[in-house]
C-alpha positions as CSV (number, residue, x, y, z in Angstrom):
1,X,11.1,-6.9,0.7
2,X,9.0,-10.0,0.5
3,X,5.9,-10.5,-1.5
4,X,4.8,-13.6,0.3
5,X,4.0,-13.9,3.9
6,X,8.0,-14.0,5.4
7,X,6.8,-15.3,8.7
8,X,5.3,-18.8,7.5
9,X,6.9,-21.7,6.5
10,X,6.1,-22.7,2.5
11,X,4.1,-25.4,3.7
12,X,2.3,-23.4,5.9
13,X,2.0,-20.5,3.6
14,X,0.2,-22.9,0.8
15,X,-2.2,-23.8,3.2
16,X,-3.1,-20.1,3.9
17,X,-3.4,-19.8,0.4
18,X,-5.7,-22.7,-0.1
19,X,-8.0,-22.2,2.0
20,X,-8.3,-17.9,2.2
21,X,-6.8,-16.3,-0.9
22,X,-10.2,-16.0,-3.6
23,X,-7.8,-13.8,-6.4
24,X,-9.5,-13.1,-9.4
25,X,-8.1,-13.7,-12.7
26,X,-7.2,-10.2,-13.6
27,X,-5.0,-10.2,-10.7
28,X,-3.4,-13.5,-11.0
29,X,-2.4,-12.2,-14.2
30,X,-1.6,-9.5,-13.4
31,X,1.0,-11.0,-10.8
32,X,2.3,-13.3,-13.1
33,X,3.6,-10.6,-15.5
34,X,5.0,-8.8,-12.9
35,X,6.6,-12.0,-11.5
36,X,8.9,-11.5,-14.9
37,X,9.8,-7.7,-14.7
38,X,13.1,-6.7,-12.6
39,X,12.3,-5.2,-9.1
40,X,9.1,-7.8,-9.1
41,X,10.1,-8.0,-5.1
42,X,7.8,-5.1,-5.2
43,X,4.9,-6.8,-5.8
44,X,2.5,-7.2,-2.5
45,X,1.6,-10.5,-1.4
46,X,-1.6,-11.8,-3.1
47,X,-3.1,-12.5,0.8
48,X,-2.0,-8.6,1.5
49,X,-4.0,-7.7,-1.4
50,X,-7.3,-9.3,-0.5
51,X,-6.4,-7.9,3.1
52,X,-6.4,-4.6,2.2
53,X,-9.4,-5.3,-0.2
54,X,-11.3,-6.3,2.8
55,X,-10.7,-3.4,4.4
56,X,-11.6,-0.9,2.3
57,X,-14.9,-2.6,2.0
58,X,-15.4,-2.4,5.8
59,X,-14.8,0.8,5.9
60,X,-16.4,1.6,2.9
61,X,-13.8,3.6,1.2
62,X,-14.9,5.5,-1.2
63,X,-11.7,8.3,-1.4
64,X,-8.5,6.7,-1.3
65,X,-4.6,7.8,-2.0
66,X,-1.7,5.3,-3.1
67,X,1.9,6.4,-2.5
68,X,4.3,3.8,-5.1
69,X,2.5,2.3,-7.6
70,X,4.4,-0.1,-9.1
71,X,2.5,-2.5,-11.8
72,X,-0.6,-1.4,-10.3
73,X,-1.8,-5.0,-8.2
74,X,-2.7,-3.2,-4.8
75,X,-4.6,-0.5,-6.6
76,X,-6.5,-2.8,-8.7
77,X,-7.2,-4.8,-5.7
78,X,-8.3,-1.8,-3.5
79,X,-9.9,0.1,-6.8
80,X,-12.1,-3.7,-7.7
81,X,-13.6,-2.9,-3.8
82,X,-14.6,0.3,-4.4
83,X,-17.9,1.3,-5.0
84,X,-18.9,2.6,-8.5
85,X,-18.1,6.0,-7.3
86,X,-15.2,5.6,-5.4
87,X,-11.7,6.8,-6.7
88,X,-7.9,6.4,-6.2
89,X,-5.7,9.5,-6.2
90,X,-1.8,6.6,-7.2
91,X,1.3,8.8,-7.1
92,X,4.2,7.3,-8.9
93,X,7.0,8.7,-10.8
94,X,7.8,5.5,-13.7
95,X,6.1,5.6,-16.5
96,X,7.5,2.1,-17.6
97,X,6.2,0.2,-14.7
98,X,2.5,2.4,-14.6
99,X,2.2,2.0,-18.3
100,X,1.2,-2.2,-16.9
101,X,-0.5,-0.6,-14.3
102,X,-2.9,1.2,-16.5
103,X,-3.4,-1.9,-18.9
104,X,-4.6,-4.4,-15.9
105,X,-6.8,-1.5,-14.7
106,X,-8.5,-1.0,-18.2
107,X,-9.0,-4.7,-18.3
108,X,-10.4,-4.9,-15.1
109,X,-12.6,-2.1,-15.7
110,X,-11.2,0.0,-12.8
111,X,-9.3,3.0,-15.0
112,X,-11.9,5.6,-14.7
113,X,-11.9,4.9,-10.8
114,X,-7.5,5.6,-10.5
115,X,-6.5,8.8,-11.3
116,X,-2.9,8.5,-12.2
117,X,-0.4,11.5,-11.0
118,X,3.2,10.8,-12.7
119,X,5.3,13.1,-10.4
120,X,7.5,13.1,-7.4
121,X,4.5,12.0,-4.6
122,X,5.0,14.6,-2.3
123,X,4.3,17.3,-4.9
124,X,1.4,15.4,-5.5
125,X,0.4,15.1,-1.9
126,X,1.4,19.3,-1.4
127,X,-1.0,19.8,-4.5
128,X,-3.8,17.9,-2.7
129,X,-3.3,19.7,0.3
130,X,-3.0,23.4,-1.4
131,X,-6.5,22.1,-3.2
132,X,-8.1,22.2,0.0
133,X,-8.2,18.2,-0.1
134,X,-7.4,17.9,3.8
135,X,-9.8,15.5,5.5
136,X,-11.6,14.5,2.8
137,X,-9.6,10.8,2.3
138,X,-10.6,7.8,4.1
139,X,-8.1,5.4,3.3
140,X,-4.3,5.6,2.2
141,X,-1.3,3.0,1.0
142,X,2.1,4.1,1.6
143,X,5.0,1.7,-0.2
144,X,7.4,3.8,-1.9
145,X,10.7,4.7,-1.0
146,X,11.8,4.5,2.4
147,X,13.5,7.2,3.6
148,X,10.3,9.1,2.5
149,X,7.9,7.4,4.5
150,X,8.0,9.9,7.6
151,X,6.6,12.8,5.2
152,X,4.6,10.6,3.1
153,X,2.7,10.0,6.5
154,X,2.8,13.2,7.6
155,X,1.0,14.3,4.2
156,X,-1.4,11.5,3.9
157,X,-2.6,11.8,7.7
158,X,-3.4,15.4,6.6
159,X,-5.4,14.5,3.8
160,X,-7.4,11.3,5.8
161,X,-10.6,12.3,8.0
162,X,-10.9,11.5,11.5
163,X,-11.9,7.7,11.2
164,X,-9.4,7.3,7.9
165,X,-7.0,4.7,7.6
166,X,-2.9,4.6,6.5
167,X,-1.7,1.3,5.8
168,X,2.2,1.5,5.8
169,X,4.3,-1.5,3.9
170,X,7.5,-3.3,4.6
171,X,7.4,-2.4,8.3
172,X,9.2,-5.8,8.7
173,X,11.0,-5.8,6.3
174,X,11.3,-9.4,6.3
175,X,12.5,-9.5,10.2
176,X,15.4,-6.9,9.0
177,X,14.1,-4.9,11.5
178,X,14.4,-7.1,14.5
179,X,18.7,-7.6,13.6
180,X,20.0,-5.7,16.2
181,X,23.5,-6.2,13.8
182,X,21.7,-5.1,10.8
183,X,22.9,-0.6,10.0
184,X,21.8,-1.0,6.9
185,X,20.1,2.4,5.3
186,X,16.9,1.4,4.9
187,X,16.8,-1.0,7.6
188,X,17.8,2.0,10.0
189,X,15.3,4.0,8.3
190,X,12.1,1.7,8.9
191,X,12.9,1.1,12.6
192,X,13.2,4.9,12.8
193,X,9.6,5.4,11.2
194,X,8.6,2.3,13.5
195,X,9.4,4.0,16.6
196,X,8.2,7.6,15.6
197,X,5.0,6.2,14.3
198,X,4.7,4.0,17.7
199,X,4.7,7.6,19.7
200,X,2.1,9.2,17.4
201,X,-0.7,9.7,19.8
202,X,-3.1,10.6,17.2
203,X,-3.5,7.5,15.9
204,X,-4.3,3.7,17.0
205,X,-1.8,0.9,16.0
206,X,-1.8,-2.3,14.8
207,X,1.3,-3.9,13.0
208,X,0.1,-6.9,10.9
209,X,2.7,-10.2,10.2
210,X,0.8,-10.1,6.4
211,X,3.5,-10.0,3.4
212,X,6.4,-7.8,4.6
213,X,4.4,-6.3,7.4
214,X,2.1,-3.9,7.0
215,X,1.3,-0.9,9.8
216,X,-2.1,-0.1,10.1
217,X,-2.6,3.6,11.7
218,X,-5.9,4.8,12.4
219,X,-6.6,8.5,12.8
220,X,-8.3,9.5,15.7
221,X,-7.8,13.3,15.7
């Protein structure tokens, strides 16, 4: 996991940031506290953030799912580029790490736009479907545990409309992936998702060098 752009030097990555990152406030705080909490690896990239941002607002997202929480930064990002009636559907199972979450997105004015589900997220996902939710999503962020991610697609490309978008984290995984000596679980387990999304004809591709590489799949039937 990285949550800065692996692929540039430090130099290099500074100037991105100088020039393109525009965070505000409630963000960079929010990413500062985070910076202090254990597991804060977790934690997108500021750039992926506004990335993401951006792209809801092309799109203009209005319906959107989150699979892995964590403090909360890429739903505050995506949730601050909604329009007033746009909503997030974030699935998470940690109270301790959502309880920030919730905070940053009251302060940022955002909570009445992130419906929080506290369970295991493909329960949450089944209860979406069984709800008679499929189709009705146009944008969703899966980073949460890996060997989940094949169903965790399967569920959110379900729930997204022909035109919806699934933005898949840590497809990288900070050039893990590319270690032809590298068995580790995960490691196995993203190149594995890599390849089965790669043959998934229903979608277009693009894998993006942002943060710790981030799939975009767009849903074309």
């Amino acid at each position: 996991m990285s949550n800065k752009t692996f692929t540039l030097s430090s130099e290099l990555y500074e100037y991105l940031l100088s020039v393109s990152l525009r965070e505000p406030e409630i963000l960079r705080a929010l990413r500062d506290e985070t910076a202090g909490q254990r597991l804060s690896q977790m934690q997108i990239a500021p750039e992926q953030g506004q990335f993401m941002a951006l792209i809801a607002r092309l799109m203009g997202a209005r319906r959107c799912i989150e699979v892995g929480v964590y403090t909360g930064y890429s739903s505050l990002c995506i949730a601050l580029a909604l329009p007033a009636d746009g909503n997030i559907i974030a699935c998470d199972n940690s109270e301790e790490w959502t309880a920030i979450a919730k905070r940053y997105w009251q302060q940022g004015g955002v909570r009445d736009k992130i419906e929080l589900r506290l369970a295991p997220a493909i329960e949450t996902l089944d209860e979406l479907l069984a709800e008679g939710k499929a189709g009705t999503f146009d944008l969703a962020f899966i980073d949460a545990d890996k060997g989940n991610y094949w169903a965790y697609y399967q569920r959110c490309f379900e729930l997204l409309r022909p035109g919806g978008l699934i933005a898949i984290d840590n497809t990288l995984w900070s050039g893990r992936v590319a270690d032809a000596a590298d068995h580790e679980h995960e490691t196995e387990v993203i190149r594995s998702f890599n390849q089965r999304l790669y043959q998934d004809q229903r979608v277009e591709l693009s894998l993006v060098p942002i943060g710790d590489g981030v799939t975009l799949a767009l849903k074309t039937r």
